[in-house]
C-alpha positions as CSV (number, residue, x, y, z in Angstrom):
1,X,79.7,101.2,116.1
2,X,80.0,98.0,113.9
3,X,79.0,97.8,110.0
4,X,77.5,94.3,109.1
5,X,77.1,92.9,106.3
6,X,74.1,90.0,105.6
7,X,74.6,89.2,109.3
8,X,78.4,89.7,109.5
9,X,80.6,92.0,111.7
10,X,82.5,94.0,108.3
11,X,84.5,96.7,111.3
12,X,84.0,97.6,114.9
13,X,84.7,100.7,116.7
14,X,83.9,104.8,117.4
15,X,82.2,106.0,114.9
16,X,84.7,108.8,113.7
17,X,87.5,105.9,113.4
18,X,85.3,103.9,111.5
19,X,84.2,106.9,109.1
20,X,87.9,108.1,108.5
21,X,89.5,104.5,108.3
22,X,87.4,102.3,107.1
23,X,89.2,98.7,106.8
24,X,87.4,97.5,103.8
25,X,86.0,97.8,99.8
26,X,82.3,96.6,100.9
27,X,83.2,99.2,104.8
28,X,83.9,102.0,102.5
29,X,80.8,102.1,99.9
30,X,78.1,101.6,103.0
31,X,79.8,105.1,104.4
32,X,79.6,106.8,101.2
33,X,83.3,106.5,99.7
34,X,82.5,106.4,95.8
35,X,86.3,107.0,94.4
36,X,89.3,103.9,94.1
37,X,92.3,105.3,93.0
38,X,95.0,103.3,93.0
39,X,98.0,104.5,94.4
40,X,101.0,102.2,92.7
41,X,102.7,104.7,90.8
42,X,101.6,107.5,93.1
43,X,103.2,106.8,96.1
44,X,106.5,104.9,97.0
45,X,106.0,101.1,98.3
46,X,103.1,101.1,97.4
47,X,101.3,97.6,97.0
48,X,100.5,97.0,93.7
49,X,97.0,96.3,94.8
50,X,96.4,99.3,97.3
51,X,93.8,101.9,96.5
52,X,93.0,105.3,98.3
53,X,89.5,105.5,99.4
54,X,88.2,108.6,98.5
55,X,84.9,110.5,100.3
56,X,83.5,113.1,97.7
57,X,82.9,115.3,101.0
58,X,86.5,115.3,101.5
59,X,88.5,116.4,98.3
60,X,89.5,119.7,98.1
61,X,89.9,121.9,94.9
62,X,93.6,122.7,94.4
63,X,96.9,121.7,95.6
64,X,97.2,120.8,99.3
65,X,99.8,118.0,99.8
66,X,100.1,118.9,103.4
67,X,96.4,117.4,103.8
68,X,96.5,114.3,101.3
69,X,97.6,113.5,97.9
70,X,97.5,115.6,95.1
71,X,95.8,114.4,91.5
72,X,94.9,116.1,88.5
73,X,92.7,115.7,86.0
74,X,89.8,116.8,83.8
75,X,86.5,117.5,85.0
76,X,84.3,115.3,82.3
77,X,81.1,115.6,85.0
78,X,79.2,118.3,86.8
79,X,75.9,117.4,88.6
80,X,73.2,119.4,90.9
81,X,73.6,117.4,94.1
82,X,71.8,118.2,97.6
83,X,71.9,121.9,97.0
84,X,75.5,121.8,95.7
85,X,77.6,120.1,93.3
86,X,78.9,116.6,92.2
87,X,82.3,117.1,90.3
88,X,83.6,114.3,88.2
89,X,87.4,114.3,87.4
90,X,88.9,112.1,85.0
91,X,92.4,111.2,86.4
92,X,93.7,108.2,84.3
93,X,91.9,106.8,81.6
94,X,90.2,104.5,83.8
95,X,89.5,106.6,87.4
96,X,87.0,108.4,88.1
97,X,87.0,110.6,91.2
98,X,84.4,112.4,92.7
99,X,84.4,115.6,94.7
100,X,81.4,117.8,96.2
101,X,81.4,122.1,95.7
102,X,79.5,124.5,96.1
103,X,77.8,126.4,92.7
104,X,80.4,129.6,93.0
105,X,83.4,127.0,93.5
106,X,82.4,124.8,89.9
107,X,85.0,124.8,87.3
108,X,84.2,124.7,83.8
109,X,83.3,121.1,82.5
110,X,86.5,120.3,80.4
111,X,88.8,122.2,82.7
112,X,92.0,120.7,84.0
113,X,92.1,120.9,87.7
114,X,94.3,119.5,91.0
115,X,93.0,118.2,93.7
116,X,93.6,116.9,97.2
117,X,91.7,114.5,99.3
118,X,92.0,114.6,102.7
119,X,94.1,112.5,104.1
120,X,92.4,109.2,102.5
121,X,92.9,105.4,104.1
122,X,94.6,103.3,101.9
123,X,93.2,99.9,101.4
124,X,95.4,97.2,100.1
125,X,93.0,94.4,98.8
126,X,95.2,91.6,98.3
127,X,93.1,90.0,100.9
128,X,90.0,92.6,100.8
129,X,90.5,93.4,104.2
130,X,94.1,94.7,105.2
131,X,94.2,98.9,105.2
132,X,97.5,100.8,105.7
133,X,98.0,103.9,108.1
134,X,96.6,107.0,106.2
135,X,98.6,108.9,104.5
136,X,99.3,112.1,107.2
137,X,100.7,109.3,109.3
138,X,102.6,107.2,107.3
139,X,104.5,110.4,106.7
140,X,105.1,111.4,110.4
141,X,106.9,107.5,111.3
């Protein structure tokens, strides 16, 4: 598979490496990431620049730090998407992530909630194109 952009090769590779790390900001959006978080603060040497990528499709509700990290926040958005649910979660001032459920899995808007994406590539832009090992990995070296 390769991603271009305007005529130029953005990532090459098979497809499932490309979906789960993509290695660029501009990589990222065309597959459907819509979160940033930044992770200085969050995680130990941690560029001050790096930012998780984060899929909606792959946050879960609650506490699983075996999977990804853990954030928690306030749900500030809830909207009908493609027969389920967009969540909105308000975890800085600033940071918005987004997660998808199912209608008997919403919490209330206002609620404070954890959640966990899955295992999300960390891109570090202080060049826009360098990403890090995700997270599962960088743990197991």
């Amino acid at each position: 598979m390769a991603l271009l952009d305007e005529g130029r090769i953005l990532q090459t590779g098979c497809v499932q490496e490309v979906i789960a790390q993509p290695n660029h900001e501009r990589v990222a959006r065309m597959l459907g990431y819509t979160s940033f978080i930044p992770v200085a603060g969050r995680q130990d040497h941690a560029s001050a620049k790096a930012v998780w990528a984060i899929h909606p499709d792959r946050v879960l509700a609650g506490a699983h730090s075996q999977l990804g990290p853990v954030l928690s926040g306030t749900v500030v958005e809830l909207t009908p998407y493609q027969g389920q649910y967009r969540v909105t979660i308000a975890v800085a001032p600033d940071e918005r992530l987004e997660m998808t459920l199912r209608a008997h899995e919403l919490p209330q808007l206002g609620a404070q909630i954890e959640c966990t994406p899955i295992d999300p590539p960390q891109l570090d832009d202080t060049d826009g194109t360098a990403h890090s090992e995700p997270l599962s990995r960088a743990h197991d070296s």
